[in-house]
MARFITI-12025 format. One record per residue (C-alpha): residue in one letter; x, y, z negated; residue number from 1. Coordinates in nm, 2 decimals, padded with zeros to 4 digits. Example, Ala and Ser with C-alpha at 12.3 -4.5 7.8 and 13.67 -1.06 7.14 Angstrom:
residues 2
<nuvo r="A" x="01.23" y="-00.45" z="-00.78" k="1"/>
<nuvo r="S" x="01.37" y="-00.11" z="-00.71" k="2"/>
***
This chain:
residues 58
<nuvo r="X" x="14.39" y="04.82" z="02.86" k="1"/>
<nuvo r="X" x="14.00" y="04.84" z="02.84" k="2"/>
<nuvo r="X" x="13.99" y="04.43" z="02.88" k="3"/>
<nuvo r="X" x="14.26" y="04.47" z="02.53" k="4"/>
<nuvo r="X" x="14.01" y="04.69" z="02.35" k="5"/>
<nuvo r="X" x="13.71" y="04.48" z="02.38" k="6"/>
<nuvo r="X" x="13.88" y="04.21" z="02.29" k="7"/>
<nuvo r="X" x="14.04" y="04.36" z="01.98" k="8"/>
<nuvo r="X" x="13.71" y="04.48" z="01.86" k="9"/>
<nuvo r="X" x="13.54" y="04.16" z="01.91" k="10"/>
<nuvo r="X" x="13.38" y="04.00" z="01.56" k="11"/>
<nuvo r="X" x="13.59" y="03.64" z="01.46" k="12"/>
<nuvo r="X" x="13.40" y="03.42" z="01.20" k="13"/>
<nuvo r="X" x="13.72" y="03.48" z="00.96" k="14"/>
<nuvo r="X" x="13.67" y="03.81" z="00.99" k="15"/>
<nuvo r="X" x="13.31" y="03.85" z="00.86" k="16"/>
<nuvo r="X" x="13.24" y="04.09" z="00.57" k="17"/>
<nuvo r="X" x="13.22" y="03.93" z="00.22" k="18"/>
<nuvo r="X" x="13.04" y="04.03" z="-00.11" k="19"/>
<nuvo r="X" x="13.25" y="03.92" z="-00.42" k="20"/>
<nuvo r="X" x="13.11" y="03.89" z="-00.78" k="21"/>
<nuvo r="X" x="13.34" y="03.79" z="-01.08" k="22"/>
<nuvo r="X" x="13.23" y="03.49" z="-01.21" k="23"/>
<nuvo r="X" x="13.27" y="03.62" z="-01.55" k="24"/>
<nuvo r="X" x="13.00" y="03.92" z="-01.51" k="25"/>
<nuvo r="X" x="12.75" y="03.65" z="-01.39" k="26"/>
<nuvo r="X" x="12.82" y="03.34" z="-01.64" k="27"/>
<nuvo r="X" x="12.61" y="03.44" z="-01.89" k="28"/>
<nuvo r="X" x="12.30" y="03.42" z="-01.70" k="29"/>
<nuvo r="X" x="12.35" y="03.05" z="-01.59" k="30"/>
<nuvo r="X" x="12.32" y="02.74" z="-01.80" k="31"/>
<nuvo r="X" x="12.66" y="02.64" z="-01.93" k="32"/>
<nuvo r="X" x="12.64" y="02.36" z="-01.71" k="33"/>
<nuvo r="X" x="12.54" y="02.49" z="-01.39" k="34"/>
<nuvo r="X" x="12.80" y="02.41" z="-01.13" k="35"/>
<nuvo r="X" x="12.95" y="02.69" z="-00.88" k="36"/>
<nuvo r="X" x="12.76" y="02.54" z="-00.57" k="37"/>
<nuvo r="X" x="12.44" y="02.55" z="-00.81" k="38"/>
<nuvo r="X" x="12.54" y="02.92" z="-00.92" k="39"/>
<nuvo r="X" x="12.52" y="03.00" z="-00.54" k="40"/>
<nuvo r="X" x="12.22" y="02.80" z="-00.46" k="41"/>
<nuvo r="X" x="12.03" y="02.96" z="-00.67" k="42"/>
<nuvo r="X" x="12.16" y="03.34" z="-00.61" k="43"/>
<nuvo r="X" x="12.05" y="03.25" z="-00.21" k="44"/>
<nuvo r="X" x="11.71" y="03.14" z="-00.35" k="45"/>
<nuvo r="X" x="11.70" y="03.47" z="-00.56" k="46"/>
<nuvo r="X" x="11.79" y="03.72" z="-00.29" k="47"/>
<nuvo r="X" x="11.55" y="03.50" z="-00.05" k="48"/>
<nuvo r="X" x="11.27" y="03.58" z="-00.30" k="49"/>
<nuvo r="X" x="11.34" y="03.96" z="-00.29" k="50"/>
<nuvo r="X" x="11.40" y="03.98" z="00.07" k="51"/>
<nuvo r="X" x="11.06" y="03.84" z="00.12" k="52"/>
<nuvo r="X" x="10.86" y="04.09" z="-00.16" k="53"/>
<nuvo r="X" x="11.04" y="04.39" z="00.04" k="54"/>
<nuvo r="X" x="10.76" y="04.27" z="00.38" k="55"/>
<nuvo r="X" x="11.08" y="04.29" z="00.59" k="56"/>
<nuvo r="X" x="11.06" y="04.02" z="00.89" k="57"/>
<nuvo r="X" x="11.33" y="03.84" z="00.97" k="58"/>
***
């Protein structure tokens, strides 16, 4: 039974916790040409950018 529980509670990559934005609150900061891989590109490089002001180490 305990063998059942740890594996039960074990983490699977398709189980990872997700953030989701609508597009549409978002679209009007972008160029109207920007792509969706673009979009996310550049979000990554944003949050990046903050992470690193807050002078927490990865």
């Amino acid at each position: 039974m305990d063998k059942i529980c740890i594996i039960l509670e074990e983490e699977n990559p398709n189980q990872q916790e997700k953030i989701k934005i609508r597009a549409d609150l978002l679209n009007k900061y972008f160029p109207k040409d920007y792509t969706l891989k673009q979009k996310r590109e550049l979000i990554e490089q944003l949050v990046k950018g903050w992470y690193g002001k807050q002078g927490v180490s990865e």
